[in-house]
Residue, then its C-alpha position, 0 to 999 in steps of 0.5 A: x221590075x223597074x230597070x234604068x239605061x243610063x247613056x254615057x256614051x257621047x263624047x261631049x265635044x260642045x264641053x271641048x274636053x279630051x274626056x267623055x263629060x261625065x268623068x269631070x269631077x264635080x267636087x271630087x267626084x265624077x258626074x256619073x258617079x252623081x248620077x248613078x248614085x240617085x238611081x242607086x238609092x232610088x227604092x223604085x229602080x230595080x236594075x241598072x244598065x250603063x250604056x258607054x264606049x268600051x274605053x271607058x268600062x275600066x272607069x266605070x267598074x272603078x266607079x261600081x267598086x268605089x262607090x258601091x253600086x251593085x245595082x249595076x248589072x251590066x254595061x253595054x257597048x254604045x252605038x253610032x248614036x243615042x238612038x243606037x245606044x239607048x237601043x242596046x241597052x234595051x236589047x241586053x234586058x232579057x227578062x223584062x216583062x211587057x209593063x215592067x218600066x225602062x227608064x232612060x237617064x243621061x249620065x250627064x244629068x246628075x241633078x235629077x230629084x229621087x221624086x222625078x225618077x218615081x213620079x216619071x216612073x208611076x207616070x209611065x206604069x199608068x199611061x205607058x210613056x212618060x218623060x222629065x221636062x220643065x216649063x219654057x220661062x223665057x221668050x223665044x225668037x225664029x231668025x233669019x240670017x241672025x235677024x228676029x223673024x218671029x216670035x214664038x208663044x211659049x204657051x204649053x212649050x216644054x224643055x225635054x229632060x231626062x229620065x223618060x220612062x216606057x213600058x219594055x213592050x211598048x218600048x221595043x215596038x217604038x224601036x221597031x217601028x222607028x227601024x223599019x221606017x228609019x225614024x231618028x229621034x234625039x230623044x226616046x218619047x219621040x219614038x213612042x209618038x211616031x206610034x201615036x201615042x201619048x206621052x205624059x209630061x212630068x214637070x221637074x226641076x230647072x235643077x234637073x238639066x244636062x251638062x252640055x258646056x263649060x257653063x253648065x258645068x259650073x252650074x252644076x258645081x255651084x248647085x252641088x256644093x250648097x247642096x249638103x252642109x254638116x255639123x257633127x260633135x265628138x268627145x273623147x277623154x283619158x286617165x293619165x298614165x302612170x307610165x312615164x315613157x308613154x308620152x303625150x299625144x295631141x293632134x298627131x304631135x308628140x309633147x314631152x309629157x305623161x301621156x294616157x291610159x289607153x291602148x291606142x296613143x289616147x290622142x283625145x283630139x283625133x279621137x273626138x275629131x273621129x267621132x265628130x266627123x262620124x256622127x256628121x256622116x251617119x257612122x258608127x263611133x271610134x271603138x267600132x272601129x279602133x278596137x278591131x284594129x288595136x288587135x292587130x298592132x295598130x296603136x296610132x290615132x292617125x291611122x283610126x282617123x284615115x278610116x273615117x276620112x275615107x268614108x267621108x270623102x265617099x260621100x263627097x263631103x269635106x272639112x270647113x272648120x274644124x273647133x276643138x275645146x280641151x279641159x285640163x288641169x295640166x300640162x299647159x298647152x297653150x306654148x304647143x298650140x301652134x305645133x298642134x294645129x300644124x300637125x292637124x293641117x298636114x294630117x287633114x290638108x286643111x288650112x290652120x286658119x280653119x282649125x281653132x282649139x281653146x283650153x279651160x281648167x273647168x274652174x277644177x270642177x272636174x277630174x280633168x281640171x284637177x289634173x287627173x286626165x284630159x277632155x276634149x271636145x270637138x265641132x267640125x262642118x263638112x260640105 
């Protein structure tokens, strides 16, 4: 088995945050949750173990539930120091057998590739000990009293990341041996090398780097925000009723017109807008959903949509833009069309410079240019 230590148990005092640094949100959404979620939808990572101060298992187990990671087996009570953490976590895996792979992560580095956990993870399996880290670019200088001094060759130099990879056996005798003879390391390598032997260095991503300050923060945030843009289409359209008193309903807003035949409202345009954003996040389409909840007495469209928002949000997207075409016949809409993007601007929290609809009769080509019914079609981007 493969298990993951995930240390989340600093303070982060360079961040000068009155939070530990891996709850700040990064586009809505913790930074460990970031990161665990890699280690959760990682195939080679069998078990999670979480390592952080006893305050913050409240917040963590609502990050387990809010985002499904039932890998997580236990979380662990952090020590003095990362050492002392990292070593507790390690003490709490029982069933380890001497080959299976610890894989040390901190829950600050929420940039790490799913290829970087495997290939530090094959690399540890081969050679015992492995470790993330990426090549040194930049010229460094030893100084005295803030003068240059020397000049150090950036040859075979390399920055240390995380995750660092060790076969349970070896890792526990690393610790051992690091208590006996109280040797502190500031990463976990370090102590597989006090016992002379050798670690394999698994090049990574300049991407895959803790976030330590206000600046690393910020660019973990720019990097996070380009990192998944979607388009998804919706189509949605109904029959009028021959119902008088049903009235129409078009993007939350009530016309003084016949409405559709439907259980539901029939509100075309939050219907296709469902079923845009699902086909954008991989869900299923709006019958899946609506017709189990119209069995209990919900008819409004708006609570359908809240379904598929809520999904969503849980994969940390949100609306750009959202464009929506409508084909009929009749009523005229377009005196309605500012009350209708006001409705849809409350009921998403989107600004009506980024909701555009159009109308067209089809050249009444069509049932719903003859003015039998009503079709809309709807685009929308997530980021």
């Amino acid at each position: 088995m493969n298990f993951a230590i995930i240390v989340a148990a600093g303070k982060g005092k360079r961040m000068n945050s009155n939070v530990n640094k891996v709850f700040l949100e990064i586009n809505s959404k913790p930074i460990l949750a970031h990161t665990l979620e890699k280690f959760q939808n990682c195939s080679a990572i069998d078990e999670i173990i979480i390592v952080s101060q006893k305050n913050n298992f409240k917040k963590i187990n609502e990050i387990k539930k809010q985002y499904n990671l039932n890998k997580i087996n236990k979380i662990i009570v952090g020590g003095k120091e990362r050492q002392d953490s990292v070593y507790n976590g390690l003490m709490s895996i029982k069933k380890a057998k001497y080959n299976d792979i610890i894989a040390v992560h901190n829950g600050s580095n929420p940039l790490v590739k799913d290829s970087e956990i495997k290939n530090c993870i094959a690399a540890a399996k081969k050679h015992g000990a492995s470790a993330a880290a990426f090549r040194l670019k930049d010229t460094i200088k030893r100084t005295s009293n803030n003068f240059a001094s020397e000049t150090i060759s950036r040859k075979d130099v390399w920055q240390m990341q995380t995750p660092q990879c060790i076969q349970y056996g070896l890792f526990k005798e690393a610790y051992n041996n690091a208590r006996n003879k109280k040797i502190t390391a500031t990463d976990d390598v370090s102590l597989v090398e006090a016992l002379n032997k050798k670690v394999k260095i698994v090049e990574c991503s300049y991407e895959n780097f803790k976030i330590t300050t206000q600046d690393d923060l910020r660019m973990a945030k720019s990097i996070l925000s380009k990192k998944d843009f979607r388009i998804g289409f919706g189509q949605d359209s109904h029959h009028f009723t021959n119902n008088k008193s049903k009235k129409l309903v078009l993007g939350g807003y009530k016309i003084n017109e016949t409405g559709f035949e439907a259980n539901s409202d029939g509100d075309v345009i939050l219907h296709a807008l469902f079923n845009a954003i699902s086909s954008a996040i991989g869900e299923r389409s709006l019958g899946y959903y609506a017709d189990s909840m119209f069995k209990k007495g919900i008819t409004d469209s708006k609570n359908y949509l809240e379904v598929i928002i809520k999904k969503m949000k849980q994969k940390n997207l949100s609306i750009n833009n959202i464009s929506i075409m409508i084909e009929a016949g009749k009523p005229k809409l377009e005196p309605y069309t500012e009350k209708i993007k006001s409705s849809l601007s409350k009921i998403l929290g989107l600004n009506e410079g980024k909701i555009g609809i159009s109308y067209t009769s089809g050249e009444k080509l069509s049932p719903f240019g003859l003015g039998k019914g009503m079709q809309c079609f709807v685009t929308v981007s997530l980021s």
